[in-house]
Backbone atoms as SQL, in Angstrom:
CREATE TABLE atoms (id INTEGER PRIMARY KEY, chain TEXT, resi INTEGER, resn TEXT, atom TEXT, x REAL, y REAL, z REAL);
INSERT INTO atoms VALUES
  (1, 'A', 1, 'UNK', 'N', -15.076, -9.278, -76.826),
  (2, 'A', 1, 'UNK', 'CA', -15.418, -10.657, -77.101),
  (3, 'A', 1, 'UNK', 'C', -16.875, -10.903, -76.735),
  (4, 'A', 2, 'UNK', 'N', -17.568, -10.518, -77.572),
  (5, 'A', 2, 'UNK', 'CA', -19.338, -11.402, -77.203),
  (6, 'A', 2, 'UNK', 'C', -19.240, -12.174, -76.904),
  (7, 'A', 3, 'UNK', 'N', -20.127, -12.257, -75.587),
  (8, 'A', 3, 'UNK', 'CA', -20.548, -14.122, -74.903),
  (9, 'A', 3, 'UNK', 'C', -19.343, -14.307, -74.121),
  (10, 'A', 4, 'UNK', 'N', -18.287, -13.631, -73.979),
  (11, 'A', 4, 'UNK', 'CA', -17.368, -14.041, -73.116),
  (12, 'A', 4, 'UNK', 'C', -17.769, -13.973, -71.580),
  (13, 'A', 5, 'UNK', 'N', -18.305, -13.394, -71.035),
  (14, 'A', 5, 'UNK', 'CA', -18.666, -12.996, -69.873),
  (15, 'A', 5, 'UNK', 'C', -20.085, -14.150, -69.247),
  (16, 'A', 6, 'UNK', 'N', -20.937, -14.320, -70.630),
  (17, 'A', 6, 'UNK', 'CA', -21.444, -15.154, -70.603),
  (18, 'A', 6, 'UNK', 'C', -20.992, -16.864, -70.170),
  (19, 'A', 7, 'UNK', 'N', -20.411, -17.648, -71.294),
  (20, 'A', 7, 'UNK', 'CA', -19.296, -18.504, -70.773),
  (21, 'A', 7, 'UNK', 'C', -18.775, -18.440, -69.907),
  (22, 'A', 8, 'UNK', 'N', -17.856, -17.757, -69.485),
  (23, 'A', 8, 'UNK', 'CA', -17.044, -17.242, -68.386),
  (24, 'A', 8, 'UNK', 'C', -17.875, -17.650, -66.676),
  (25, 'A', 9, 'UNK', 'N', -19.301, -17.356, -66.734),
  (26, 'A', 9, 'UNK', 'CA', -20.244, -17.219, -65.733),
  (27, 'A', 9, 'UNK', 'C', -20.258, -18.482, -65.569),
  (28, 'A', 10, 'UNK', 'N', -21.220, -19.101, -66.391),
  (29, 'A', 10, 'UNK', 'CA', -21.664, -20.921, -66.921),
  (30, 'A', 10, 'UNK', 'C', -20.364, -21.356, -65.910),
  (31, 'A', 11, 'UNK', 'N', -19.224, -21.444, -66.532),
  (32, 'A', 11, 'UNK', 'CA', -18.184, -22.307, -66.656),
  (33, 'A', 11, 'UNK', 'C', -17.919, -21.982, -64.949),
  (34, 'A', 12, 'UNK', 'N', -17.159, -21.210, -64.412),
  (35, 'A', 12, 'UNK', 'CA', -17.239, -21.188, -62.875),
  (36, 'A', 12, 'UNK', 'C', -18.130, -21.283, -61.875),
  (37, 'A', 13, 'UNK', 'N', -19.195, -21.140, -62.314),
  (38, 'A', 13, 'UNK', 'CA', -20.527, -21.571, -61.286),
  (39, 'A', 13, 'UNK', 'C', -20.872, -23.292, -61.508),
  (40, 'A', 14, 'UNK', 'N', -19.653, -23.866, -62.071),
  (41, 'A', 14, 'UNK', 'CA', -20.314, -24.963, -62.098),
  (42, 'A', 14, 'UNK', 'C', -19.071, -26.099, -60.520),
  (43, 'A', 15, 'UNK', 'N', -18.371, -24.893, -60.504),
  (44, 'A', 15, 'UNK', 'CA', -17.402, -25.175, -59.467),
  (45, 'A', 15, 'UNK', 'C', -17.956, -25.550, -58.064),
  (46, 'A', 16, 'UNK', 'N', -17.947, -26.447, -57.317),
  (47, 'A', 16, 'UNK', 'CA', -18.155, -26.881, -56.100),
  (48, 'A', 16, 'UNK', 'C', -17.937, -25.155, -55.199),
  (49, 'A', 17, 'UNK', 'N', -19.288, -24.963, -55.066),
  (50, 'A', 17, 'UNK', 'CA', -18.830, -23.767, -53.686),
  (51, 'A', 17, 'UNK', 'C', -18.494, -22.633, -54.194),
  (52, 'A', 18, 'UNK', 'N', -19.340, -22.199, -55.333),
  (53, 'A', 18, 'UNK', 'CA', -18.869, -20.852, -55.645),
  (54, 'A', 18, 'UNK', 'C', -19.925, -20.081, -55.992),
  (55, 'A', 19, 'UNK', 'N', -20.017, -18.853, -55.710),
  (56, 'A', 19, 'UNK', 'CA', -21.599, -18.039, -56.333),
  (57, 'A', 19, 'UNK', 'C', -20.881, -16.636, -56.290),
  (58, 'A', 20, 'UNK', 'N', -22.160, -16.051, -57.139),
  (59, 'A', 20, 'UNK', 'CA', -21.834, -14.923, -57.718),
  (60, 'A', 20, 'UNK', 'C', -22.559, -14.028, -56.881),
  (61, 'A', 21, 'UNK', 'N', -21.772, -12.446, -57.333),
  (62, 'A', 21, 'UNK', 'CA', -22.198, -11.283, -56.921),
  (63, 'A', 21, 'UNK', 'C', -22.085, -10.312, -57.465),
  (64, 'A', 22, 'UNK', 'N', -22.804, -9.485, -57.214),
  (65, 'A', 22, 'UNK', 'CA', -22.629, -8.120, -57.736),
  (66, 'A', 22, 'UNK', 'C', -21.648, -7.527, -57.324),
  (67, 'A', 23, 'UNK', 'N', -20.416, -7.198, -58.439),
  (68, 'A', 23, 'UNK', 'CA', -18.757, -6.317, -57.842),
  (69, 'A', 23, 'UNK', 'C', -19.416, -5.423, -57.658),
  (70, 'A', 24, 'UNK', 'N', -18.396, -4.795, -56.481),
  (71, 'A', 24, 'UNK', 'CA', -18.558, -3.095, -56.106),
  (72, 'A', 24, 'UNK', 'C', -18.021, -1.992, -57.212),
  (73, 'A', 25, 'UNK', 'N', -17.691, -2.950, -58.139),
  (74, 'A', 25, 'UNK', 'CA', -16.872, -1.525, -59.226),
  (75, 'A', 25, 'UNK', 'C', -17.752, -2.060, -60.297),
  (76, 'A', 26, 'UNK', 'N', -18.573, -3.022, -60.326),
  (77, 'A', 26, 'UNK', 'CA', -19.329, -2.997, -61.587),
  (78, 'A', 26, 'UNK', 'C', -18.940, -4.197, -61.993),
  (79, 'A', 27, 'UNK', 'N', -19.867, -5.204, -62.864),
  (80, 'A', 27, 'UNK', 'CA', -19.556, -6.336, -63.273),
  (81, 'A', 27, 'UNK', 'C', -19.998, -7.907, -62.207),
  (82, 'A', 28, 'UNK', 'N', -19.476, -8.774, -62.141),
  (83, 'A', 28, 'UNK', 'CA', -19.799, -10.101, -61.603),
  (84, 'A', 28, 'UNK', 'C', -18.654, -10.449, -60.927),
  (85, 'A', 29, 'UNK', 'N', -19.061, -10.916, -59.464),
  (86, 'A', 29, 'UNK', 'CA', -17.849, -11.363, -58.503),
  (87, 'A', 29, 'UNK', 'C', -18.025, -12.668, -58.220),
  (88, 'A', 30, 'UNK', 'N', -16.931, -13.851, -58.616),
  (89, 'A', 30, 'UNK', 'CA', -17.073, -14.950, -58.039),
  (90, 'A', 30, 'UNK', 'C', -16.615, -14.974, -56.580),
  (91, 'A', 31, 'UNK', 'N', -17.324, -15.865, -55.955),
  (92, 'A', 31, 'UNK', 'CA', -16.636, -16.189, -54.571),
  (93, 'A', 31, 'UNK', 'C', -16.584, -17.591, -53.785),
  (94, 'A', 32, 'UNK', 'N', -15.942, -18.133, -53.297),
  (95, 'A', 32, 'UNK', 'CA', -15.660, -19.581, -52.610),
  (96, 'A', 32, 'UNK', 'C', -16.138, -18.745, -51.078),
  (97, 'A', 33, 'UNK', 'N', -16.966, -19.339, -50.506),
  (98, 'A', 33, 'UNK', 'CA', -17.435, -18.615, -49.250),
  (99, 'A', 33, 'UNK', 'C', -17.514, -17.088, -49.091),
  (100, 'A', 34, 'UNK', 'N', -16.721, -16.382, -48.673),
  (101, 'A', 34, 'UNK', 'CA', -16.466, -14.847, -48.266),
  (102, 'A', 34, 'UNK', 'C', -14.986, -14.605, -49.080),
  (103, 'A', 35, 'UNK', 'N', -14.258, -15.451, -49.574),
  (104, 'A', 35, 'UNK', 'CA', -13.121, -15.233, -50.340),
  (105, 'A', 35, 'UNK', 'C', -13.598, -14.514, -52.186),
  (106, 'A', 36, 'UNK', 'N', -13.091, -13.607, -52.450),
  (107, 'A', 36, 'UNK', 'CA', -13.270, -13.695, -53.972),
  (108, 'A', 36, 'UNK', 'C', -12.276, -14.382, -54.517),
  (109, 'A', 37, 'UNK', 'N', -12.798, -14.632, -55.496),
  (110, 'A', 37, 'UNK', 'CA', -11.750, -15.405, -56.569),
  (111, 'A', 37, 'UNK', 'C', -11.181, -14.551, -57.933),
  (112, 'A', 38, 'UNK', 'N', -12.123, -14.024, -57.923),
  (113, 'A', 38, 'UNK', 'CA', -12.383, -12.834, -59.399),
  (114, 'A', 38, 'UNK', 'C', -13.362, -12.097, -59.514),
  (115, 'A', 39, 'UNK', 'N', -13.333, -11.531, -60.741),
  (116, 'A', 39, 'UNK', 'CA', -14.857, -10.599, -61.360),
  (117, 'A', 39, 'UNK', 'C', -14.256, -10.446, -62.532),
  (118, 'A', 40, 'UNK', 'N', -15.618, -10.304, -63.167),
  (119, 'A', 40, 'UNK', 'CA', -15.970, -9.827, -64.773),
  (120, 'A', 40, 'UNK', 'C', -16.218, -8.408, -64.664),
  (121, 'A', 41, 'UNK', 'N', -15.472, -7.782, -65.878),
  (122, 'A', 41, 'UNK', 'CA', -16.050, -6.399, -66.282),
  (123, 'A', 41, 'UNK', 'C', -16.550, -7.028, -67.403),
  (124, 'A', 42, 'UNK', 'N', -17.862, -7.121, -67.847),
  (125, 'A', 42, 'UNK', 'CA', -18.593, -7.313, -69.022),
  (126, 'A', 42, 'UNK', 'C', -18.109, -8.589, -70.186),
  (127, 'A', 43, 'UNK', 'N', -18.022, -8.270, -71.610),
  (128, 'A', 43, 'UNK', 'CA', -17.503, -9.202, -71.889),
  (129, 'A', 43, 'UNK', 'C', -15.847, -8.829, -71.951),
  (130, 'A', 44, 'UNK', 'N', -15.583, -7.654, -71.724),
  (131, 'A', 44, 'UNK', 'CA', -13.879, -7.487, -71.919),
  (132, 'A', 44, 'UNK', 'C', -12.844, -7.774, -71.097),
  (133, 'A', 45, 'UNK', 'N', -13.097, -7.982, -69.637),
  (134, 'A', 45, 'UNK', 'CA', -11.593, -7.640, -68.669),
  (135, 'A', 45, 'UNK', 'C', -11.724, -8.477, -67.548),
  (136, 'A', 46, 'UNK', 'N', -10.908, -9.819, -67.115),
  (137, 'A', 46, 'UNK', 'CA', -11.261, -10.306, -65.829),
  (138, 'A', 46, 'UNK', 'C', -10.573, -9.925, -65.318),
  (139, 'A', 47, 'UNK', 'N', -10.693, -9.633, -63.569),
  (140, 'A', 47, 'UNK', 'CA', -9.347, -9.120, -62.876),
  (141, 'A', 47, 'UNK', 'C', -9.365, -10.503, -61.846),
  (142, 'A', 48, 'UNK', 'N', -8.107, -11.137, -61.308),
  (143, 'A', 48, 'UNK', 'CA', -8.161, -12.276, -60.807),
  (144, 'A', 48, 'UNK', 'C', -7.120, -11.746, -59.403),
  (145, 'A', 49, 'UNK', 'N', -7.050, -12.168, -58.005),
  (146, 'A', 49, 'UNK', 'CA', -6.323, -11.868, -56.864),
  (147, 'A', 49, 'UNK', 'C', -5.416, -13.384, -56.725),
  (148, 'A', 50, 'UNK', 'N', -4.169, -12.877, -56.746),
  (149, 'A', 50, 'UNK', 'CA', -2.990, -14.145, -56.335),
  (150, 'A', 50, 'UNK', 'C', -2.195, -13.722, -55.683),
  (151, 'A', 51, 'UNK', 'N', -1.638, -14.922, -54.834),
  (152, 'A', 51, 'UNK', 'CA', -0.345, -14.526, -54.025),
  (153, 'A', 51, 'UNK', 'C', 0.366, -13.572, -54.791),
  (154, 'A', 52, 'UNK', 'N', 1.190, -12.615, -54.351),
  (155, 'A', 52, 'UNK', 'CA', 2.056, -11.737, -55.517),
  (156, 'A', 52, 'UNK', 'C', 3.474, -13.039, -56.511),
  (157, 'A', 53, 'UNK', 'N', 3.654, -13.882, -55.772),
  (158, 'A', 53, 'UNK', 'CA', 4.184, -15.128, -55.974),
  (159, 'A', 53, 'UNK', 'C', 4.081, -15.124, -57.324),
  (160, 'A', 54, 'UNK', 'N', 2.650, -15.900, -57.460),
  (161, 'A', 54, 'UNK', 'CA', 1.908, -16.681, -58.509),
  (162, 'A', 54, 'UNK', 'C', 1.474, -15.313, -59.269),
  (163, 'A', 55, 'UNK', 'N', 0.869, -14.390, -58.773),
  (164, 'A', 55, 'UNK', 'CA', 0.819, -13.098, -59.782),
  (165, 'A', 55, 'UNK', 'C', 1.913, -13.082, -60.798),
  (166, 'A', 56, 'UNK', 'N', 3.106, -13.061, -60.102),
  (167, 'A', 56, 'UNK', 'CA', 4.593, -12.597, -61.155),
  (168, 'A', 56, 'UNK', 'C', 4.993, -13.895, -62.183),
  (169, 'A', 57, 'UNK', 'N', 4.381, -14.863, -61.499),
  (170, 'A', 57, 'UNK', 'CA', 4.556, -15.843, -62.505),
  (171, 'A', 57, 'UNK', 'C', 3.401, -15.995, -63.715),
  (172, 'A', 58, 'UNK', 'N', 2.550, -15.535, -63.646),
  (173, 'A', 58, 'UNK', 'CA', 1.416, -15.439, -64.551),
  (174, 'A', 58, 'UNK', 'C', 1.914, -14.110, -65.646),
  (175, 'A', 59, 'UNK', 'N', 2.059, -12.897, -64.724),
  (176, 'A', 59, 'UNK', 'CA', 2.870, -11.880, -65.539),
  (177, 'A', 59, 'UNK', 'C', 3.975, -12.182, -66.459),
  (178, 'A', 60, 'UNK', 'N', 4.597, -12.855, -66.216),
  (179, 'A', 60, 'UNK', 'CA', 5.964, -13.219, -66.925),
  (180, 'A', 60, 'UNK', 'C', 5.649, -14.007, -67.691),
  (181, 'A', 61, 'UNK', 'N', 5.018, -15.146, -67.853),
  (182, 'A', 61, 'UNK', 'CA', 4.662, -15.822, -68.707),
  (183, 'A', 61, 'UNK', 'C', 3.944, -15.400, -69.796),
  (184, 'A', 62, 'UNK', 'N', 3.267, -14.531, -69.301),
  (185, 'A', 62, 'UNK', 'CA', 2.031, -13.562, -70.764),
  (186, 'A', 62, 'UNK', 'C', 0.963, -14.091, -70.681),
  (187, 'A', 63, 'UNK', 'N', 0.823, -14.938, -69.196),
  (188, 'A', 63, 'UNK', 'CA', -1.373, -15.056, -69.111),
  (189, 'A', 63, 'UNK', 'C', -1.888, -13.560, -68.795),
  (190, 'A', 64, 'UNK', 'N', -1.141, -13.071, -67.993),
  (191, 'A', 64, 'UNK', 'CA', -1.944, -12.017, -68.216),
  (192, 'A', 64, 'UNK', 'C', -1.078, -10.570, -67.432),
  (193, 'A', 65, 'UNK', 'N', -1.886, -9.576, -67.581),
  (194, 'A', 65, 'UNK', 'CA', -0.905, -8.065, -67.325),
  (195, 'A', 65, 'UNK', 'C', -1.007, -8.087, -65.348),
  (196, 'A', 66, 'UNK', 'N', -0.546, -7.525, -65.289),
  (197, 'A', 66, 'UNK', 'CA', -0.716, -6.363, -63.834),
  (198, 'A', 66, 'UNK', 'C', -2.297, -5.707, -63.960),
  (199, 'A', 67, 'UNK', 'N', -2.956, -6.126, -62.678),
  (200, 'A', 67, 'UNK', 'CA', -3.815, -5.195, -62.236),
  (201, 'A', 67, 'UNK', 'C', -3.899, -3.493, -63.154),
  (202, 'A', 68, 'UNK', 'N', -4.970, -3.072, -63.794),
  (203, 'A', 68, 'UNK', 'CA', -4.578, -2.057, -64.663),
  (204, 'A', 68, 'UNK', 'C', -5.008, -1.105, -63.430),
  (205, 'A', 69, 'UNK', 'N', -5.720, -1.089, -62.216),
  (206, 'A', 69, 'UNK', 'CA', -5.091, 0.090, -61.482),
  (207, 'A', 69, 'UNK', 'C', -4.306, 0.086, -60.461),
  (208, 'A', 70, 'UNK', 'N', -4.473, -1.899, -59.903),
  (209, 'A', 70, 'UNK', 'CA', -3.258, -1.985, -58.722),
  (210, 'A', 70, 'UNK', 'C', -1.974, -2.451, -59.060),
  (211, 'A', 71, 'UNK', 'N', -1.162, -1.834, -60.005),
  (212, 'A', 71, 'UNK', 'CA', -0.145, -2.648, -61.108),
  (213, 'A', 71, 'UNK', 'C', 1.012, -3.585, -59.832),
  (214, 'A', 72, 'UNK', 'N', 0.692, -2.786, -58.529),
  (215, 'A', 72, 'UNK', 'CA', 2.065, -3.291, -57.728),
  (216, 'A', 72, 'UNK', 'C', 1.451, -4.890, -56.724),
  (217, 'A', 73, 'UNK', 'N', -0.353, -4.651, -56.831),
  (218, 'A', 73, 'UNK', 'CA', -0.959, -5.641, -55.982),
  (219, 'A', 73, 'UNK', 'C', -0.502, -7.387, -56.301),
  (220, 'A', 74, 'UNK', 'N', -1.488, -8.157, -55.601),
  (221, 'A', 74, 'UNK', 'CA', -0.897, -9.397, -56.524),
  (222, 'A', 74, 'UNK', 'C', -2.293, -9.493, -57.032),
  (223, 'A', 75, 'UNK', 'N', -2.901, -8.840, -57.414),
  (224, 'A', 75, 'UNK', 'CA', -3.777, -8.700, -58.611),
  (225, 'A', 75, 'UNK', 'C', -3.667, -8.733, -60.296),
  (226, 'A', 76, 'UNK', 'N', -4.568, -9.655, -60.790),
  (227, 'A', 76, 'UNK', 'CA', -4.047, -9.763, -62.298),
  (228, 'A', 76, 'UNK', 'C', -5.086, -9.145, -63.235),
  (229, 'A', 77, 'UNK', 'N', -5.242, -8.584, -64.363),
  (230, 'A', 77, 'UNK', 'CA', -6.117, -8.458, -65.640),
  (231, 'A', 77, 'UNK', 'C', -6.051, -9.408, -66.927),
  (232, 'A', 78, 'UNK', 'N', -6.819, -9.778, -66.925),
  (233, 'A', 78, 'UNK', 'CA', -6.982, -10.573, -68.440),
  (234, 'A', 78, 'UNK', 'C', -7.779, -9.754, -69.240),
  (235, 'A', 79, 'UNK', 'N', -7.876, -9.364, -70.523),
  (236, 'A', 79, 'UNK', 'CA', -7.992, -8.675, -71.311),
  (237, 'A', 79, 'UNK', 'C', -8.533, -9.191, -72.569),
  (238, 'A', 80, 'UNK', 'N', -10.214, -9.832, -72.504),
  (239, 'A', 80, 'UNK', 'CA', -10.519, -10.524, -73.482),
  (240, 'A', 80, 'UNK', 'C', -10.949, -10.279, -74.897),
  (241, 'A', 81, 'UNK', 'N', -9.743, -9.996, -75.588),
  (242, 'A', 81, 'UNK', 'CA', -9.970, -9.414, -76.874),
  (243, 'A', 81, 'UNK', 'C', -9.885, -10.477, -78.112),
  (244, 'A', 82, 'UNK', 'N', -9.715, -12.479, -77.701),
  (245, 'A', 82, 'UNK', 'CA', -10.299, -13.079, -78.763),
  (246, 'A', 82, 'UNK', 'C', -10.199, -14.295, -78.520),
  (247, 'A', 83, 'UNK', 'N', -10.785, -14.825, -79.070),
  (248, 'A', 83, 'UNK', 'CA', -11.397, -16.314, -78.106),
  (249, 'A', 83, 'UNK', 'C', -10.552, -17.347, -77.274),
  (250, 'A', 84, 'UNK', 'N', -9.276, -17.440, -77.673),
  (251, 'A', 84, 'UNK', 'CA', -8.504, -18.168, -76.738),
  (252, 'A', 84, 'UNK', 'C', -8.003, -17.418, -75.342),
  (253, 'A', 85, 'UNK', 'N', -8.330, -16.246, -75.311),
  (254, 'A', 85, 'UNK', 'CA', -8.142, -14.856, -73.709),
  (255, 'A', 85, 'UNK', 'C', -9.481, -15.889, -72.873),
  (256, 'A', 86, 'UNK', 'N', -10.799, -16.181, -73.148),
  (257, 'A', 86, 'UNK', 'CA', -11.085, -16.648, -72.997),
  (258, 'A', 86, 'UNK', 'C', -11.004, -18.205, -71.724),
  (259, 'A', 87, 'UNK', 'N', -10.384, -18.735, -72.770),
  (260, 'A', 87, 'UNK', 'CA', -9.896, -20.412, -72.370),
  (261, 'A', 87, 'UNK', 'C', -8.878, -19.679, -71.167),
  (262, 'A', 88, 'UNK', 'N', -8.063, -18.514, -71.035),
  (263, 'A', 88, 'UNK', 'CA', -6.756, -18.396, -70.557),
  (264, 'A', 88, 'UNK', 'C', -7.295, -17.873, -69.298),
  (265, 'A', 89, 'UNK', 'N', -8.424, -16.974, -69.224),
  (266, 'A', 89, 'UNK', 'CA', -9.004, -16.654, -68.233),
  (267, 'A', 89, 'UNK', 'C', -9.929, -17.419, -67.297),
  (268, 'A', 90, 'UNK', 'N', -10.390, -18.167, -67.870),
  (269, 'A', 90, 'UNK', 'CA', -10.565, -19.828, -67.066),
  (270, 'A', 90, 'UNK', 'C', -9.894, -20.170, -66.685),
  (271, 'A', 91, 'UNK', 'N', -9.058, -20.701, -66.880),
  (272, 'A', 91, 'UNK', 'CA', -7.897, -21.472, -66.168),
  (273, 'A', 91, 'UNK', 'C', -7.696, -20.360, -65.504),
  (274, 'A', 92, 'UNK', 'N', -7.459, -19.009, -65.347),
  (275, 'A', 92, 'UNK', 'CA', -6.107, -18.130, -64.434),
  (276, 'A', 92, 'UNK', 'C', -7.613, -18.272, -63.142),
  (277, 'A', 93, 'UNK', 'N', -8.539, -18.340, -63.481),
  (278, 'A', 93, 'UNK', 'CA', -9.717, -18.233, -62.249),
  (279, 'A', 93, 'UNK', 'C', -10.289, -19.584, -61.650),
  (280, 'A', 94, 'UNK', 'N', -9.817, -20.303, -62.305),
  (281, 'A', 94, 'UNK', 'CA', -9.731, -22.234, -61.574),
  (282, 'A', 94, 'UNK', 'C', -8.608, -22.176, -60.916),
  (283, 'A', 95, 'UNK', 'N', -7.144, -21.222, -61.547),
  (284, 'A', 95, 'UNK', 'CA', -6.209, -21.423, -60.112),
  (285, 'A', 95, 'UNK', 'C', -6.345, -20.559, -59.334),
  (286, 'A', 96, 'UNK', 'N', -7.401, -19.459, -59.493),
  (287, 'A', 96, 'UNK', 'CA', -7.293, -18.865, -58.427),
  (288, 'A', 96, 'UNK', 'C', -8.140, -19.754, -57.366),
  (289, 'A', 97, 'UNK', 'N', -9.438, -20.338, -57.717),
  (290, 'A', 97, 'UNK', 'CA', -9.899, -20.907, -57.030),
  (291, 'A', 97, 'UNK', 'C', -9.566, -22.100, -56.578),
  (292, 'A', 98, 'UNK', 'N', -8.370, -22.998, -56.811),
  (293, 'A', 98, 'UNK', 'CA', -7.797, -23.781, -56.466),
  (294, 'A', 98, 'UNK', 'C', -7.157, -23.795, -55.406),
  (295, 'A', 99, 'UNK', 'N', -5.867, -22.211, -55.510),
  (296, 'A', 99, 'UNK', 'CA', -5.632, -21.897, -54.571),
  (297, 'A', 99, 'UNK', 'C', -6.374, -21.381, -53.012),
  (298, 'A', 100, 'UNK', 'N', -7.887, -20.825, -53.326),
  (299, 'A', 100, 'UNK', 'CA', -8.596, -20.517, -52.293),
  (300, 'A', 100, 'UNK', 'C', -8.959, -22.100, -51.670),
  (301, 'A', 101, 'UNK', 'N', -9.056, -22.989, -52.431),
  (302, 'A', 101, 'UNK', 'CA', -9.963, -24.337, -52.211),
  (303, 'A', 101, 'UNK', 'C', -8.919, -24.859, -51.091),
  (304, 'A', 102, 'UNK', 'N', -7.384, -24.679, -51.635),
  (305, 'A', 102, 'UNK', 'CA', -6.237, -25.433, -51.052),
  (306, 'A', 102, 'UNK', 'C', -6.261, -24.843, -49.215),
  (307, 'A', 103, 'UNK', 'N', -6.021, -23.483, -49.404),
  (308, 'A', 103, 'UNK', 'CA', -6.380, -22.336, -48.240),
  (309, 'A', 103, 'UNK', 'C', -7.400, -22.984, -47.603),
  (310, 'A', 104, 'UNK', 'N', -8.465, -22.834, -47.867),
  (311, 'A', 104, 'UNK', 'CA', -10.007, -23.308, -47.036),
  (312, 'A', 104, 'UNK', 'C', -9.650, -24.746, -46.245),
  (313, 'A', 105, 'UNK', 'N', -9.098, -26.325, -46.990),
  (314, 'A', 105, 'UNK', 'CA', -8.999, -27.156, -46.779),
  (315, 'A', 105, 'UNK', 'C', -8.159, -27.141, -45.259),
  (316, 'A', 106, 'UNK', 'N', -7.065, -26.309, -45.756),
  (317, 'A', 106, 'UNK', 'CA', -5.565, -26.440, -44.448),
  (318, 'A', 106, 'UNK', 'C', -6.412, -25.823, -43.605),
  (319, 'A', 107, 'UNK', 'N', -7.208, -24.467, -43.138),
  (320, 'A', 107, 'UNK', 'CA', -7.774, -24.062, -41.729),
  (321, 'A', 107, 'UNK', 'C', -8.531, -24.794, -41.724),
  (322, 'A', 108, 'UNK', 'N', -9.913, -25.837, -42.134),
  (323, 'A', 108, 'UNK', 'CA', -10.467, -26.926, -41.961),
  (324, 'A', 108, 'UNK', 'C', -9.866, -28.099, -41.288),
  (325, 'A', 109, 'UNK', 'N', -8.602, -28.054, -41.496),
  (326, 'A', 109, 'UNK', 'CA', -7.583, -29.182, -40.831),
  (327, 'A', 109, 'UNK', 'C', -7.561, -28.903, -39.657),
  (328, 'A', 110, 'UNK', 'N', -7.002, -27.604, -39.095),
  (329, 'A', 110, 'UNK', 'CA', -6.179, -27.404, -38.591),
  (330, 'A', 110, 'UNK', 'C', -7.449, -26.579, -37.397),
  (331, 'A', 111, 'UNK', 'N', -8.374, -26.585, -37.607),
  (332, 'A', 111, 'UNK', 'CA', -9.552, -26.658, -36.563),
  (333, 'A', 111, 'UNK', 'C', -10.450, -27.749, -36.204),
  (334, 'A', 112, 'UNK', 'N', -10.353, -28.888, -36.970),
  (335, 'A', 112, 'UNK', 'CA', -11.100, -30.154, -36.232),
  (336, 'A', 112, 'UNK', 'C', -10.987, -30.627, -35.210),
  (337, 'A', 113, 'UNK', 'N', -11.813, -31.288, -34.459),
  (338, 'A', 113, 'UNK', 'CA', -11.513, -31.158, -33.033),
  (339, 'A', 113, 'UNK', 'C', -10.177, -32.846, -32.823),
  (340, 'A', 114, 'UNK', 'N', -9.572, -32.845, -32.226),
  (341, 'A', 114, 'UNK', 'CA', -8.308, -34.415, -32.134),
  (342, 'A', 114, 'UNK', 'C', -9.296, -35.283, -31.642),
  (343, 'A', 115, 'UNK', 'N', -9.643, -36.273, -32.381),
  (344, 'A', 115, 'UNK', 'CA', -10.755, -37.274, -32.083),
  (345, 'A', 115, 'UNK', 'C', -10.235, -38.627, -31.078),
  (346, 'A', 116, 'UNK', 'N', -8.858, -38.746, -31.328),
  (347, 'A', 116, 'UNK', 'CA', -7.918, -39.494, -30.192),
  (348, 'A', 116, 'UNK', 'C', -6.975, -39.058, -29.299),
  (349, 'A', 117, 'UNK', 'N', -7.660, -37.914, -28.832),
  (350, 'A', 117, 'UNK', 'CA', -6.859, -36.995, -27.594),
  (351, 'A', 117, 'UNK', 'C', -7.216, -37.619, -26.502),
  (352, 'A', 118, 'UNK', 'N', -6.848, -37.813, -25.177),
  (353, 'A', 118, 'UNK', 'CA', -6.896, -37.913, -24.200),
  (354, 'A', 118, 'UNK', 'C', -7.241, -37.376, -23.000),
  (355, 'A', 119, 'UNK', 'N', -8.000, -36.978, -22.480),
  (356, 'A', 119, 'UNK', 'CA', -7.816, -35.937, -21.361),
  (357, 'A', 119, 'UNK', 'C', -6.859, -36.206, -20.329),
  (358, 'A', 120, 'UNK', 'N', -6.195, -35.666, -19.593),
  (359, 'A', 120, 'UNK', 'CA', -5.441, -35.843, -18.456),
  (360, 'A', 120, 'UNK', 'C', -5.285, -35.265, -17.444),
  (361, 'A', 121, 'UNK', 'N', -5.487, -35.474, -16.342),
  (362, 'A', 121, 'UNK', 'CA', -5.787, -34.587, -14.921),
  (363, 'A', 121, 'UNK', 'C', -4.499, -34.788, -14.329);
């Protein structure tokens, strides 16, 4: 798919809190802080990381295959061979990053300091 990788870039960097990197296997890594969200292999293949949960539910539905080398991980492949893989791989990498966003928020909670605590001797 020409320009997919292109688009693909545009469209998630426009996400609150996300920047790119150079993958270690080649291609473009999004990330929400130190979390990845995904990567691009070029214009053909996104691979996306989900709970194995939400992995099997993406699998089953037909967004997208098993990880083509971690088939057992909760890793996914999208496989962009024509323009609506595209649209499908957006969305599977807005929930991934949704889900990281959701993650980030709850330990943000759950480390603020209790602003109506009390001390007590």
């Amino acid at each position: 798919m020409k320009g997919a990788q292109a688009q693909i870039i545009q469209t998630v960097l426009d996400w609150p809190g996300v920047t790119q990197h150079p993958h270690r296997f080649g291609g473009v890594e999004f990330r929400l802080g130190n979390r990845e969200i995904g990567h691009i292999h070029g214009d053909w293949l996104v691979d996306i990381p989900f709970p194995t949960k939400v992995r099997d539910e993406v699998v089953a539905c037909g967004q997208a295959d098993p990880h083509h080398i971690l088939p057992n991980s909760g890793w996914i492949s999208r496989y962009l061979r024509q323009p609506d893989n595209v649209e499908t791989a957006i969305t599977l990498l807005r929930r991934s990053y949704e889900i990281a966003m959701k993650q980030r928020n709850r330990r943000t909670v759950l480390h603020l300091p209790a602003d109506n605590q009390k001390e007590t001797l």
